[in-house]
N, C-alpha and C positions, 0 to 999 in steps of 0.2 A: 341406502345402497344404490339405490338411482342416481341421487346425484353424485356418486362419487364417478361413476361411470360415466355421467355426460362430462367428465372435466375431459382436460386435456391426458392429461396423468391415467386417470378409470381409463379411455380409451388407448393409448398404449398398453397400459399393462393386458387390456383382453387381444391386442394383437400379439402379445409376447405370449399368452398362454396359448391362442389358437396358430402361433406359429411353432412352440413346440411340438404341438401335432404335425405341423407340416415337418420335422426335422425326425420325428419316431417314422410318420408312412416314410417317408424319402429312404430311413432306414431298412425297414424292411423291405418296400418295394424294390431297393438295388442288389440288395442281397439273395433275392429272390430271381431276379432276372440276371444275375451274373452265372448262376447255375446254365443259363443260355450255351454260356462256354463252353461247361464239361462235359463229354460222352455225347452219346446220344440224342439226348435230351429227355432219357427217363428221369433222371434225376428235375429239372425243371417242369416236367408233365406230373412228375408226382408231388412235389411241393402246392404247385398250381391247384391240383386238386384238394389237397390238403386245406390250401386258408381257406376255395369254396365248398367245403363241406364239413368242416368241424365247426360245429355249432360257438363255442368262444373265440377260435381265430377270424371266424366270420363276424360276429360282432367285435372284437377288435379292432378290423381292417374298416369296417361298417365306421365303429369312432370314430376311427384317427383319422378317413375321408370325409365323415361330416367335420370336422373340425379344420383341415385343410380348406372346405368349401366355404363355407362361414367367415376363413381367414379372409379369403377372396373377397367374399361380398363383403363383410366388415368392411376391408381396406377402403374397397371403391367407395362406400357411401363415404366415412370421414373425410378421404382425400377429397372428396370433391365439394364434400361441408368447408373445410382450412381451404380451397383453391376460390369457392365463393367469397371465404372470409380474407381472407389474403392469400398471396402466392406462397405457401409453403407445403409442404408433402409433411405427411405424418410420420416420416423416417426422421423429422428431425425433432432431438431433444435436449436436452442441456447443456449444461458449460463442459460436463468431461467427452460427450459425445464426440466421435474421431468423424471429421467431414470426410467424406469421398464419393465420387462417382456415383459409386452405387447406392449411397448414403440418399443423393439428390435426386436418383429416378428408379425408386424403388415402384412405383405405381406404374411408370413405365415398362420394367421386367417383367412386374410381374401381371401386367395386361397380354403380353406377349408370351407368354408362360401358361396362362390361361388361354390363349387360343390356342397353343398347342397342343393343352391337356384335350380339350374338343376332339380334335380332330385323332389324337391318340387314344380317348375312349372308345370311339366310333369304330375304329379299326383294330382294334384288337380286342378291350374289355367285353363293346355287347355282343360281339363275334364267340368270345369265345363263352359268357355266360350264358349268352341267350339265342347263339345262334346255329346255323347249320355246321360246328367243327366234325371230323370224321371219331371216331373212340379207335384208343388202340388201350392191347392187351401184355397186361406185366403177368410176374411170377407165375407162368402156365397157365394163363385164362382167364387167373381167379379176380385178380383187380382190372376193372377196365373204367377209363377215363377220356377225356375230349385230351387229341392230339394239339394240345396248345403250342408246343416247340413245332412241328409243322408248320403252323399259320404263321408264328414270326419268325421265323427262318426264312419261308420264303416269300413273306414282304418285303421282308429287308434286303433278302437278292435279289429280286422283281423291280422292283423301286428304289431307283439311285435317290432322286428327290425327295424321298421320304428322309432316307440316310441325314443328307444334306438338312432338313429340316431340324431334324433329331439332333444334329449334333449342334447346331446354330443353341438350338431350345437346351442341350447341356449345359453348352457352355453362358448363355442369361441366366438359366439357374444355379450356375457357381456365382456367378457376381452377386444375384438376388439374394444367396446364401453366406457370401460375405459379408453383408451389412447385415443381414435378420438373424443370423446365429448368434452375434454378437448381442446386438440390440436386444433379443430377446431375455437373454441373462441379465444386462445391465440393467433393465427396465423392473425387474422381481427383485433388485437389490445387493445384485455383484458390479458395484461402481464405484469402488474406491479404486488409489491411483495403480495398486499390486495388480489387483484385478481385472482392470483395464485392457493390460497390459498383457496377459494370460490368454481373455478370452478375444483379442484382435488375432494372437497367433491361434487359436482353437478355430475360431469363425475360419479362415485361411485355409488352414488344413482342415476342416470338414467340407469347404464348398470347392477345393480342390478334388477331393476323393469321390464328391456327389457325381462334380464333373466331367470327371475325367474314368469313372465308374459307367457313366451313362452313354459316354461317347467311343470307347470301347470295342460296344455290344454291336451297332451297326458295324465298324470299323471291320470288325470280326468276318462277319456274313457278306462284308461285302469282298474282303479282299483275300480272306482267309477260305472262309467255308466251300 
């Protein structure tokens, strides 16, 4: 089992597994903070509380980030194991593999993707898990929770530059998500010429909706709210 994994082949394939983790969190995590939108923000304050206190949505969300992080560190050590060995990025694979952009600096994206996530930890996650958020009160009293729609509401009105970062960082992660959504399929064994062809238009229109899902939400608070 080791050596199949130190090939070139084992190593893609465990980036295609731990990037479908990165493609399930992206899922929920947009779906999640699109609620940002509606109403109040009871509806976004009660979800919020929901994955951090049910014990299975919490380990869930616990997976599908360790598996996200993993993808990360994965990526950087091979890329720069092939960048030792020759100049090629681990994005690239076979004779039916589609060349693009994104194709060639995928380690680039998602360097830049990674220091964004930093900095969007910092300011919202250990804020709102671990830190001083105010509790507001639902259904007459009886549930109360950390006001998390408060704190990104008004960050995201407070802070143009954040805005501005956020959306820079959507839109590397739809490119990031056009080659990885794809590749990640092709690499587990949907690479004939049908297929191909399927998931180039899938990959597209998922790291369109990632993008344009996540770019939105400041959009919203800045000019909207």
């Amino acid at each position: 089992m080791n050596g199949i994994f130190s090939t070139s082949l084992g190593r893609k394939l465990i980036m295609s597994i731990t990037g479908l983790f990165l493609i399930l969190f992206l899922m929920v995590h947009l779906g999640t903070n699109l609620l940002l939108l509606i109403g109040d923000g009871e509806l976004y304050n009660k979800a919020a509380h929901t994955l951090a206190t049910t014990p299975l949505l919490k380990a869930v969300e616990i997976m599908l980030a360790l598996g996200f992080i993993f993808h990360i560190i994965y990526a950087t050590i091979i890329t720069l194991k092939n960048r030792k060995a020759r100049p090629v990025g681990y994005a690239k694979s076979g004779t039916n593999e589609l060349t693009t952009w994104s194709s060639k600096n995928m380690y680039i994206l998602g360097f830049a993707i990674l220091g964004f996530l930093v900095i969007h930890i910092i300011n919202f996650f250990l804020k709102i898990r671990y830190g001083d958020v105010p509790f507001i009160s639902y259904d007459n009293g009886i549930t109360q929770m950390h006001n998390s729609y408060e704190l990104v509401s008004e960050f995201f009105v407070a802070y143009w530059w954040y805005n501005l970062i956020y959306i820079a960082s959507a839109i590397l992660l739809g490119l990031h998500l056009s080659h990885g959504f794809w590749s990640a399929f092709h690499t587990i064994g949907l690479n004939n010429i049908k297929w191909i062809k399927r998931l180039n238009v899938a990959s597209c229109i998922y790291a369109a909706i990632v993008a344009a899902g996540f770019t939105i939400i400041p959009l919203y608070f800045w000019f909207i709210h």
